[in-house]
BATI-807793 format. One record per residue: residue in one letter; chain; x, y, z of N, C-alpha, C, O in turn. Coordinates in steps of 0.001 Angstrom, whole numbers, always signed. Layout:
# BATI-807793
   residu   chaine      n_c1      n_c2      n_c3     ca_c1     ca_c2     ca_c3      c_c1      c_c2      c_c3      o_c1      o_c2      o_c3
        a        A         X         Y         Z         X         Y         Z         X         Y         Z         X         Y         Z
...
This chain:
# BATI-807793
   residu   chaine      n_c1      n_c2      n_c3     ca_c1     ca_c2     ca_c3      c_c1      c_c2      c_c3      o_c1      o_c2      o_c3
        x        A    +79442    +92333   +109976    +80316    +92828   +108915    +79454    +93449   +107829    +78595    +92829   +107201
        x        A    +79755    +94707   +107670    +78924    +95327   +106364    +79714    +94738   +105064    +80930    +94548   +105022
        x        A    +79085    +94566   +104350    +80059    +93938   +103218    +80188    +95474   +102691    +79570    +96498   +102981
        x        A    +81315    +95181   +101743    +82129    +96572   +101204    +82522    +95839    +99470    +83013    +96701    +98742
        x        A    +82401    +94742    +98933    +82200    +94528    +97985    +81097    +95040    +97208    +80010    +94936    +97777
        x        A    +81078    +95751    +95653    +80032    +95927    +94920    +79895    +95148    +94212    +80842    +94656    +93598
        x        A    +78763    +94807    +94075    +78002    +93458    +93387    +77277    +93906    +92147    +76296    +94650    +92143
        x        A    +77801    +93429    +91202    +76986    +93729    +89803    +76656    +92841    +88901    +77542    +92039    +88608
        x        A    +75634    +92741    +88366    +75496    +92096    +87618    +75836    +91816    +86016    +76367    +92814    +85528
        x        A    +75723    +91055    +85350    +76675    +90827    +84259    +76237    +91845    +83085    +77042    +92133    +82200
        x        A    +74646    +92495    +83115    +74411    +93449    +82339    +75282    +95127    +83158    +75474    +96158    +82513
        x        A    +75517    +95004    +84101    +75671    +96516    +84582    +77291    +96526    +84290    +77907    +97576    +84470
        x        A    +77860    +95537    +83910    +79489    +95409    +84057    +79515    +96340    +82710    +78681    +96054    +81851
        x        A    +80249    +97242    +82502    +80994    +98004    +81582    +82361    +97659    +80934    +83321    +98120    +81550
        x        A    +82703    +96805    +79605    +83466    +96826    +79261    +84088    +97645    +77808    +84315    +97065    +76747
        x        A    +84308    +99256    +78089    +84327    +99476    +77077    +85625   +100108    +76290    +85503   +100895    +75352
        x        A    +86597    +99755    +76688    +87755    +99706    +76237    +88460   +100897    +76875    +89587   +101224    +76503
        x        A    +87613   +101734    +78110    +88880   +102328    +78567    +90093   +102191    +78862    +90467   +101036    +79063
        x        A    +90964   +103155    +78968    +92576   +103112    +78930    +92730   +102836    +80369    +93335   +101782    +80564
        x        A    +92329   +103526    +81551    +92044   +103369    +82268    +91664   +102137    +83430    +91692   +101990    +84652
        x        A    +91335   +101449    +82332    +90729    +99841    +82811    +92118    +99029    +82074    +92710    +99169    +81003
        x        A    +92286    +98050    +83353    +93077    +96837    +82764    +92664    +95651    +83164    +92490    +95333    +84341
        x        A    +92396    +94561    +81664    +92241    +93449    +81848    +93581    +92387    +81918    +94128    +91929    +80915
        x        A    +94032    +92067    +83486    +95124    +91336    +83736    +94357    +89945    +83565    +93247    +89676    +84026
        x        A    +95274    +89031    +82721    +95234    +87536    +82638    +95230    +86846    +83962    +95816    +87356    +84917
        x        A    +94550    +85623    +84071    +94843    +84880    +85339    +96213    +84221    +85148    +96412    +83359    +86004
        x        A    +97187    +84371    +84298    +98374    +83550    +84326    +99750    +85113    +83849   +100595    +85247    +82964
        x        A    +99363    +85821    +84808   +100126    +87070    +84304   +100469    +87305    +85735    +99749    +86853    +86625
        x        A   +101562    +88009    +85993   +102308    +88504    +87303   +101711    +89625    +87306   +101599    +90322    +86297
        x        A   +101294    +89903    +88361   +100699    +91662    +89032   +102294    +92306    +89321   +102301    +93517    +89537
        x        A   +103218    +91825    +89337   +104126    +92554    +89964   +104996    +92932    +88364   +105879    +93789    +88396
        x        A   +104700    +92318    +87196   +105214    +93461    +85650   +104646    +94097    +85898   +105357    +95089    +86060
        x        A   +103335    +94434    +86172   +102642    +95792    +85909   +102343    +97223    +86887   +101550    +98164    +86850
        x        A   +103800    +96647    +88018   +103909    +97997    +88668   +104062    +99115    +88223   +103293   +100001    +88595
        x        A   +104883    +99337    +87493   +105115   +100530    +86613   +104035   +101202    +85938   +104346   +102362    +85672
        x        A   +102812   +100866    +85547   +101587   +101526    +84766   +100518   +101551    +85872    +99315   +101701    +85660
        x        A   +101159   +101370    +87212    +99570   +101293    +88314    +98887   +102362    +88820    +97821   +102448    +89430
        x        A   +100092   +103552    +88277    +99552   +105079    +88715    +98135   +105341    +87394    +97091   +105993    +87392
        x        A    +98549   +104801    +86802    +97513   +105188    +85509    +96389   +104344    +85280    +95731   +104480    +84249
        x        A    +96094   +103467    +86154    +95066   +102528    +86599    +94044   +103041    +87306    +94438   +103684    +88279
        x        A    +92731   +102988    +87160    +91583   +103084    +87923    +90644   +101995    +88626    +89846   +102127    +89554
        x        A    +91108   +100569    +87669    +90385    +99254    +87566    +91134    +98358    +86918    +91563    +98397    +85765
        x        A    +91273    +97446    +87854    +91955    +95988    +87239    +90609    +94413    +87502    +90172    +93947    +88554
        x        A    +90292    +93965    +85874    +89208    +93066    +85973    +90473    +91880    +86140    +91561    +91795    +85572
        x        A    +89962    +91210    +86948    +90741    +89597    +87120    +89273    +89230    +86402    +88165    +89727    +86196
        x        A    +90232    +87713    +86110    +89107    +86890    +85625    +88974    +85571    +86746    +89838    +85353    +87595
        x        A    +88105    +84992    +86630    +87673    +83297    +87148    +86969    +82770    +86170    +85753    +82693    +85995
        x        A    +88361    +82225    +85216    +88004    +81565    +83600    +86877    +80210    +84294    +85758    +80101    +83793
        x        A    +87115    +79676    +84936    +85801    +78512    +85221    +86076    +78746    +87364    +87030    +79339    +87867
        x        A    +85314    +78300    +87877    +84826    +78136    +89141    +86118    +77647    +90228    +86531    +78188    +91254
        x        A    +86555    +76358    +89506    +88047    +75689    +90322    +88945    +76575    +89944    +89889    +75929    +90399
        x        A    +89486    +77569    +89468    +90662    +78172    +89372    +90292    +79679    +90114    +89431    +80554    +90021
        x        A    +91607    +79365    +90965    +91524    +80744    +92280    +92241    +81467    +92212    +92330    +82246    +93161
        x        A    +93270    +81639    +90915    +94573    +82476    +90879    +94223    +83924    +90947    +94807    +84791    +91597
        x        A    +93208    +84048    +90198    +92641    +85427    +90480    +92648    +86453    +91986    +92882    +87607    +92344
        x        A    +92155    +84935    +92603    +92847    +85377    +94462    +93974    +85997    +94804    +93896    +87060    +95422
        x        A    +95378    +85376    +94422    +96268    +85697    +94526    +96644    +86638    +93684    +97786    +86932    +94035
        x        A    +96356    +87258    +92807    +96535    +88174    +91704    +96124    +89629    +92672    +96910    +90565    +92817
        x        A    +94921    +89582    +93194    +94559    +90462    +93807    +95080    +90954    +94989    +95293    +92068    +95467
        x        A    +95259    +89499    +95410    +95996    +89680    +97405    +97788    +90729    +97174    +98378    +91458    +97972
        x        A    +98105    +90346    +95833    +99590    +90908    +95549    +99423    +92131    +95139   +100387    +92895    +95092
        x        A    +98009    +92571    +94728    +97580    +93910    +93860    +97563    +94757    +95468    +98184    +95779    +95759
        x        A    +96891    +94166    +96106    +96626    +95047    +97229    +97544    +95023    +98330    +97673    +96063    +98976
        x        A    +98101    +94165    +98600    +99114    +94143    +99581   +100163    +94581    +98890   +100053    +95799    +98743
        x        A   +101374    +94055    +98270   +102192    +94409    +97768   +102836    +95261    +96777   +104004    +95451    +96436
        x        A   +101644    +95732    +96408   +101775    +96583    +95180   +101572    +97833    +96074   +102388    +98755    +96061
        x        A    +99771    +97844    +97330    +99906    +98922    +97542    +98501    +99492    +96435    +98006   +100611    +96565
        x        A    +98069    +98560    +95466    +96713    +99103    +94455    +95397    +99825    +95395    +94695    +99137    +96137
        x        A    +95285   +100702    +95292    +93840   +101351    +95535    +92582   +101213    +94908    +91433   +101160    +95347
        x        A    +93107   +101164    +93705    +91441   +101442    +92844    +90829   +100110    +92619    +91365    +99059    +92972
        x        A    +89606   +100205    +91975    +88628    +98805    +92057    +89527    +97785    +91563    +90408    +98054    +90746
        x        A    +89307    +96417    +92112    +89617    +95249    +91746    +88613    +94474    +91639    +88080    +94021    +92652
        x        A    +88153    +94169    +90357    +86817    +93640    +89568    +87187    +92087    +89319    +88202    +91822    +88675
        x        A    +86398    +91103    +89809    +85941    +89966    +89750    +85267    +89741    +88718    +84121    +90189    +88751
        x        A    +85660    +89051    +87553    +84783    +88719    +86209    +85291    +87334    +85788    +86407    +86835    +85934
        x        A    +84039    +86784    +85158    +83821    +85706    +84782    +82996    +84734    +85350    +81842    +85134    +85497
        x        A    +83276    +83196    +85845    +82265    +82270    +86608    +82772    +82811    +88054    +83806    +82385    +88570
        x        A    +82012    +83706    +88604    +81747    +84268    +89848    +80617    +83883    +90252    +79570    +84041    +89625
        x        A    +80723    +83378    +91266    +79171    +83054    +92091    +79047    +83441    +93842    +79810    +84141    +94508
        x        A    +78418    +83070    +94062    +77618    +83927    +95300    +78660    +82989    +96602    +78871    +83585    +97658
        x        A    +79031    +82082    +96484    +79644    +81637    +97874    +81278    +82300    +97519    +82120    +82475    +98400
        x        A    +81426    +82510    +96531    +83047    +82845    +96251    +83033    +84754    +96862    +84180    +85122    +97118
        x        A    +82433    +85373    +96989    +81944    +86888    +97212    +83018    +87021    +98726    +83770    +87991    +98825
        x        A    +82966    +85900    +99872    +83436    +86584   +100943    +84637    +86408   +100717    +85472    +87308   +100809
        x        A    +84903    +85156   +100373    +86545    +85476   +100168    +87809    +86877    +98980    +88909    +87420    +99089
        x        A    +86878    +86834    +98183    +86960    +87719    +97164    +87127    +88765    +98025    +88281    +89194    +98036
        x        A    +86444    +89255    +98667    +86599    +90582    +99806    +87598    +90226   +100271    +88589    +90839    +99874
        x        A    +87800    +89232   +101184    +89027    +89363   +101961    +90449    +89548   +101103    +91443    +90060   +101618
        x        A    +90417    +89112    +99863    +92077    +88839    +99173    +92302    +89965    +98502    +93394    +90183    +97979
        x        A    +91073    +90987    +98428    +91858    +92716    +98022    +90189    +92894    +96995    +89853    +94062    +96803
        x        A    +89495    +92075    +96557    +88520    +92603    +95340    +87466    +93618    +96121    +87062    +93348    +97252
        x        A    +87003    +94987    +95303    +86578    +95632    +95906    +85493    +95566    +94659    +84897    +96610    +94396
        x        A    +85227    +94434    +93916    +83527    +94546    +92709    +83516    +93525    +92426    +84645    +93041    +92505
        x        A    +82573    +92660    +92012    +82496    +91325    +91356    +81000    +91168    +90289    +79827    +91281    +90646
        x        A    +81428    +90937    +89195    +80404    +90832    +88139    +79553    +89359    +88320    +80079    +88444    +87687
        x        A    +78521    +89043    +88959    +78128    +88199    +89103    +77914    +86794    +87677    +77520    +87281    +86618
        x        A    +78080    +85670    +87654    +77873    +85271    +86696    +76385    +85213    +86113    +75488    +84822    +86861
        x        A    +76049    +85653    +84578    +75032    +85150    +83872    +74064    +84721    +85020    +74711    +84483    +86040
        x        A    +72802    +84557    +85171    +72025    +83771    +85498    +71590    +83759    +87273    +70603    +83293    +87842
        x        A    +73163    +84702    +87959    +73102    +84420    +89271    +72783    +85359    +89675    +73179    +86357    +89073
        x        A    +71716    +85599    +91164    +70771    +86887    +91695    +71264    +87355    +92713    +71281    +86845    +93833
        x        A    +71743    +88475    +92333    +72501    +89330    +93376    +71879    +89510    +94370    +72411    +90441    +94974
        x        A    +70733    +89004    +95080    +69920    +89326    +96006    +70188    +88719    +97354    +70003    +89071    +98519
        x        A    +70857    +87338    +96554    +71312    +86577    +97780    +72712    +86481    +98160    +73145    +85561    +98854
        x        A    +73349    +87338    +97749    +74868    +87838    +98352    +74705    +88271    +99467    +74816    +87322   +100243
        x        A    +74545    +88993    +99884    +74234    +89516   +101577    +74147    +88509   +102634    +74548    +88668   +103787
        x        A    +73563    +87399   +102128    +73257    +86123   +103085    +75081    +85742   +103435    +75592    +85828   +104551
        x        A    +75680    +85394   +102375    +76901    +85343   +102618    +77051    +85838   +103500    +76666    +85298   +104538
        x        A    +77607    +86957   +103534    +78185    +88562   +104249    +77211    +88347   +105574    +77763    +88904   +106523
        x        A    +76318    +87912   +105863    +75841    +87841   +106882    +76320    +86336   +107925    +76709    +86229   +109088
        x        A    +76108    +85550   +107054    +76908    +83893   +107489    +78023    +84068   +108054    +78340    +83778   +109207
        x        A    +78782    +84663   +107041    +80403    +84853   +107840    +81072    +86621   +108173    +81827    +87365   +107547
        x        A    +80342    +86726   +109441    +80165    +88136   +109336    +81572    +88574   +110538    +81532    +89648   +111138
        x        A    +82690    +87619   +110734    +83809    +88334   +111468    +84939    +86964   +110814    +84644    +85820   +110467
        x        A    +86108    +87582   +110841    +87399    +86589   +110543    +88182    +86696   +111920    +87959    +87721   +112564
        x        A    +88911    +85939   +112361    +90398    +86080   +113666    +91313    +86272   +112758    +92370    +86483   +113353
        x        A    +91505    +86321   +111300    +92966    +86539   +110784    +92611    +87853   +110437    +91464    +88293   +110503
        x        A    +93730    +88557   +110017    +93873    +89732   +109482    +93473    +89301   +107502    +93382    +88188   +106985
        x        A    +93321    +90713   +106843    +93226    +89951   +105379    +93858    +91078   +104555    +94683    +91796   +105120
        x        A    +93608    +91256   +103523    +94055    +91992   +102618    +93903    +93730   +102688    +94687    +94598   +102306
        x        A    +92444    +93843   +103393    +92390    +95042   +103226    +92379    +95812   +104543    +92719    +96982   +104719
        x        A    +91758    +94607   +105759    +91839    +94587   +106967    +93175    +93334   +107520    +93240    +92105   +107546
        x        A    +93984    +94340   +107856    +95294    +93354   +108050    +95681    +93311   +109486    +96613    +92525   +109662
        x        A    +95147    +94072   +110890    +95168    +93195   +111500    +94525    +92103   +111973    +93457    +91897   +111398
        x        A    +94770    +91438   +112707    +93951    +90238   +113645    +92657    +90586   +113896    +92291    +91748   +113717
        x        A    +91959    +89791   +114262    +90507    +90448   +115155    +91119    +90675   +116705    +90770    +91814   +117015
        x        A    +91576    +90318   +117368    +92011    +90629   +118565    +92745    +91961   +119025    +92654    +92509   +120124
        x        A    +93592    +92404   +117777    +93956    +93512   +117916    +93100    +94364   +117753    +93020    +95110   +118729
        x        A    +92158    +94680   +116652    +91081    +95312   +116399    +89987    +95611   +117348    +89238    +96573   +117174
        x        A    +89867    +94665   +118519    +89093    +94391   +119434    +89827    +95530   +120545    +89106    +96392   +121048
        x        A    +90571    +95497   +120716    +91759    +96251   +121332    +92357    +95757   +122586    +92638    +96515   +123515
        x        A    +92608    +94114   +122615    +92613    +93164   +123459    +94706    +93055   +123854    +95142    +92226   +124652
């Protein structure tokens, strides 16, 4: 699996008040903000501390159900084992936390380098894909 997540670190993250950019709450519905998604380029989820995954589901509804294209940015306590799943539930960037070395993300992406379910961005099966 090539990973297809961009990995950045917490100095390269850009927050500078474009219009363009939306910072959705982890306790906010992705589905109010259908109506303004044409005018979206980037939606930052957050992961206010490590145990809270709503951000997951924020994204999986951005991309599946909504139908969102543009980046879906991972910010806050992001760390290096949370990266594959983050891919699978729709995030296409993740701001690494403070302190953590983007060097060893790839190891991930290499560890778990095929799924049998379908996911967010790749939605069928592996079996179908296989062409079985």
């Amino acid at each position: 699996m090539n990973k297809t997540l961009n990995i950045l670190s917490a100095e390269e993250h850009i927050d500078d008040g474009d219009p363009k950019v939306l910072q959705l709450a982890n306790d906010a519905d992705p589905l109010a903000i259908e109506v303004c998604l044409a005018d979206i380029e980037r939606i930052d989820l957050n992961f206010p501390k490590f145990t809270d995954g709503r951000a997951y589901s924020q994204a999986f509804l951005l991309r599946r159900r909504l139908g969102f294209t543009g980046d879906i940015r991972a910010t806050g306590d992001v760390l290096i084992d949370q990266l594959v799943q983050m891919e699978r539930t729709g995030f296409s960037s993740a701001v690494l936390k403070e302190g953590v070395d983007a060097s060893d993300a790839q190891r991930q992406f290499d560890r778990f380098s095929a799924f049998y379910q379908g996911d967010a961005v790749k939605t069928a099966p592996h079996f179908v894909a296989a062409g079985n």
